[in-house]
VOZA-355289 format. One record per residue (C-alpha): x, y, z; residue number from 1; residue in one letter. Coordinates in steps of 0.25 Angstrom, whole numbers, plus 5000, padded with zeros to 4 digits. Example, Ala and Ser with C-alpha at 12.3 -4.5 7.8 and 13.67 -1.06 7.14 Angstrom:
2
<px=5049; py=4982; pz=5031; fifi=1; figu=A>;
<px=5055; py=4996; pz=5029; fifi=2; figu=S>;
//
This chain:
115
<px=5015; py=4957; pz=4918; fifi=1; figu=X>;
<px=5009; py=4971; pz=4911; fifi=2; figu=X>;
<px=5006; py=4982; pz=4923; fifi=3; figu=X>;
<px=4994; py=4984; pz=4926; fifi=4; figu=X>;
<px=4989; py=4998; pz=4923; fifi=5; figu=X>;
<px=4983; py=5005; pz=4936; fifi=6; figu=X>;
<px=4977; py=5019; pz=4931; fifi=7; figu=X>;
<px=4976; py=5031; pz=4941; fifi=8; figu=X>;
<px=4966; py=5028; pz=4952; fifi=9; figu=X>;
<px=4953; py=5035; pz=4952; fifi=10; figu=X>;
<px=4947; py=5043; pz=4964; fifi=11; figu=X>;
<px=4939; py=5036; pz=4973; fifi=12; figu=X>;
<px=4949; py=5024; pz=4970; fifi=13; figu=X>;
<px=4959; py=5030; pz=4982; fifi=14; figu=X>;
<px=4959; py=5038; pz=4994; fifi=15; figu=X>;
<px=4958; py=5053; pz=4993; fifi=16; figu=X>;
<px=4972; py=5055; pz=4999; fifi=17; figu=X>;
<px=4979; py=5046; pz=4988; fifi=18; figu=X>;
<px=4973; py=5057; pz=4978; fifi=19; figu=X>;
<px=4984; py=5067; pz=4978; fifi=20; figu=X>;
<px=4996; py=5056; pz=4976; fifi=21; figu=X>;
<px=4988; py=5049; pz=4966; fifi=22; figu=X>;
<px=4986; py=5060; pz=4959; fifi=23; figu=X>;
<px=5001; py=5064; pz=4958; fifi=24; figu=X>;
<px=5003; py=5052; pz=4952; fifi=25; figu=X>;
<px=5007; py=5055; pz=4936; fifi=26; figu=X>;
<px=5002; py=5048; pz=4923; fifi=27; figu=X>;
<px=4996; py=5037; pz=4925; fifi=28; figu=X>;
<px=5004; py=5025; pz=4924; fifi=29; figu=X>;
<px=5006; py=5021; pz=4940; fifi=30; figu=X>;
<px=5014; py=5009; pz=4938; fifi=31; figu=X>;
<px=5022; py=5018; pz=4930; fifi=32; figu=X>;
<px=5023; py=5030; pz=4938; fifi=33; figu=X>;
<px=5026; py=5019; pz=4951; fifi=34; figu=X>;
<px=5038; py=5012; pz=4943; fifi=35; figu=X>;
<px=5043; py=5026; pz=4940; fifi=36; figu=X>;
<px=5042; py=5030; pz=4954; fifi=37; figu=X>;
<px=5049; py=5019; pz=4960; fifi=38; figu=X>;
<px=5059; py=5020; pz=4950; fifi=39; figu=X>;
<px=5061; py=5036; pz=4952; fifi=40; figu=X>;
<px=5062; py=5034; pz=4969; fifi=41; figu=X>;
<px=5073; py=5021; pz=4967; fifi=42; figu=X>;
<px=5081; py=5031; pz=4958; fifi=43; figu=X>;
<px=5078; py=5045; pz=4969; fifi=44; figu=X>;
<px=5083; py=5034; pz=4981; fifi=45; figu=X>;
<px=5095; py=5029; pz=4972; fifi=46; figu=X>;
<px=5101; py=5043; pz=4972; fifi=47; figu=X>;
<px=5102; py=5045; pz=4986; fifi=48; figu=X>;
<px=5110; py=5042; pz=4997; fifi=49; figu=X>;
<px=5107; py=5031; pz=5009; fifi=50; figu=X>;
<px=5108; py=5044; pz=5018; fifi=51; figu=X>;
<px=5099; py=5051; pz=5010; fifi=52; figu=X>;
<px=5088; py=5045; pz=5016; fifi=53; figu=X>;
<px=5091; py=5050; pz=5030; fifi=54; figu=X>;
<px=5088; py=5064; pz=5024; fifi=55; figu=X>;
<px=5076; py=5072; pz=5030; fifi=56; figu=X>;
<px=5070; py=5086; pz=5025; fifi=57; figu=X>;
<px=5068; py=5090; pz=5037; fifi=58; figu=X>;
<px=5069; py=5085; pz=5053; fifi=59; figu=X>;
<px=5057; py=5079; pz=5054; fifi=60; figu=X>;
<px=5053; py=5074; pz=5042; fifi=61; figu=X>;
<px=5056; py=5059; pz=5035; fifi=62; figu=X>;
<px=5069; py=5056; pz=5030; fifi=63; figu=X>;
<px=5070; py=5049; pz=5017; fifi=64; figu=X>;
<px=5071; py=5036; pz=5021; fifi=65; figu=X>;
<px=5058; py=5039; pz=5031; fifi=66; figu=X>;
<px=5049; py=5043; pz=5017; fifi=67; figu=X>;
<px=5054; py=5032; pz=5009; fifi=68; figu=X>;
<px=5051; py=5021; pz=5022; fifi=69; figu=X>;
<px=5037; py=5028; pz=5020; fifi=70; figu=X>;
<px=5036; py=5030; pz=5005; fifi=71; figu=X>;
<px=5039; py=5011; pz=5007; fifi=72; figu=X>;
<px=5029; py=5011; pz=5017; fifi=73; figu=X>;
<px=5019; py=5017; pz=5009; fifi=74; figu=X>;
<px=5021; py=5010; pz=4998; fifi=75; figu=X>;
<px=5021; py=4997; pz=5005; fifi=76; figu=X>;
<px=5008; py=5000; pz=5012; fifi=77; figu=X>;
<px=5002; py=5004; pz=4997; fifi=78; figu=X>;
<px=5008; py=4991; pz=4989; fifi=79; figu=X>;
<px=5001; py=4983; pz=5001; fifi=80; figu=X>;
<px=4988; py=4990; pz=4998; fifi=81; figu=X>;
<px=4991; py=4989; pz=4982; fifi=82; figu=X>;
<px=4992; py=4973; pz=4986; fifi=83; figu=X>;
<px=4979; py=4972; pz=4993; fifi=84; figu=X>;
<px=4971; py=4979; pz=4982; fifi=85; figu=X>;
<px=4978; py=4970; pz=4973; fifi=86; figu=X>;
<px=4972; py=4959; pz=4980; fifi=87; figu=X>;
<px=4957; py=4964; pz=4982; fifi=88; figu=X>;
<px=4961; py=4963; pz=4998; fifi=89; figu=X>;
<px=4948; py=4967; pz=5002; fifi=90; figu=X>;
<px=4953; py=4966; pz=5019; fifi=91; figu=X>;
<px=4956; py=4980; pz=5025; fifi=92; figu=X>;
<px=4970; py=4985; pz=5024; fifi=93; figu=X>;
<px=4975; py=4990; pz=5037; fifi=94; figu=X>;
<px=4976; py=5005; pz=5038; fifi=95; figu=X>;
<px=4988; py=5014; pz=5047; fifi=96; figu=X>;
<px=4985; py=5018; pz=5058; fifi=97; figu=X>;
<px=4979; py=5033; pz=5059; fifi=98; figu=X>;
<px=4987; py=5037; pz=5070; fifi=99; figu=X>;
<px=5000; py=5037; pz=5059; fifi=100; figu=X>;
<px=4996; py=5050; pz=5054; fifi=101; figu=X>;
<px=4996; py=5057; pz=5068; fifi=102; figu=X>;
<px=5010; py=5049; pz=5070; fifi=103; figu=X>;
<px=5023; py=5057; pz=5068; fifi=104; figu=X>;
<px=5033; py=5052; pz=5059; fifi=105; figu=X>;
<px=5043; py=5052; pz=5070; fifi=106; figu=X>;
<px=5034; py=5044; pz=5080; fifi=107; figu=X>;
<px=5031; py=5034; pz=5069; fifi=108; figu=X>;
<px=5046; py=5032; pz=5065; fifi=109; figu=X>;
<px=5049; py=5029; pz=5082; fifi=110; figu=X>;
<px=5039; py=5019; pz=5079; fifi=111; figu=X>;
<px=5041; py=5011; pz=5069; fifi=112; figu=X>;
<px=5056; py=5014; pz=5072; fifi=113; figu=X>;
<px=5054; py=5007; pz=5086; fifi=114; figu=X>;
<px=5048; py=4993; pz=5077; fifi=115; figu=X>;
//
């Protein structure tokens, strides 16, 4: 079965914020530029060691394994939404919770830690 072409969205057909990422995007292939994507992270993780993902740039911040956790999170939350469009779903998608941005990494991590 062909690919479907999906050309770059217009304005007014996503919100604001998704803008500045939508416009780093190059060409304008995305199934393309997806498939090269995935294809470029298998090969970055590949080269690197099971410890490496322990790593931290700094204290406080993320390890690897904490930004790819969320980078899957992300893209399950966004393959969910891309499955409901797909199906004209027309009931309301739940939303997080707006406390999460006031929430600390640290403070979020205890939490789902203690699930």
């Amino acid at each position: 079965m062909p690919a479907t072409a999906i050309s770059r969205p217009a304005d007014g057909e996503f919100a604001p914020f998704y803008g500045r990422y939508i416009a780093l995007v190059p060409g304008s292939e995305i199934l393309a530029v997806l498939k090269q994507q995935a294809e470029e992270t298998i090969n970055m993780l590949d080269s690197r060691k099971e410890s490496d993902g322990n790593l931290r740039y700094a204290p406080d911040k993320w390890t690897v394994k904490e930004i790819l956790g969320h980078l899957v999170d992300g893209e399950r939350v966004f393959g969910y939404r891309a499955l409901r469009i797909a199906r004209a779903d027309q009931t309301p998608m739940a939303i997080a919770a707006s406390c999460r941005k006031s929430t600390s990494v640290r403070n979020r991590q205890s939490k789902r830690h203690a699930v």
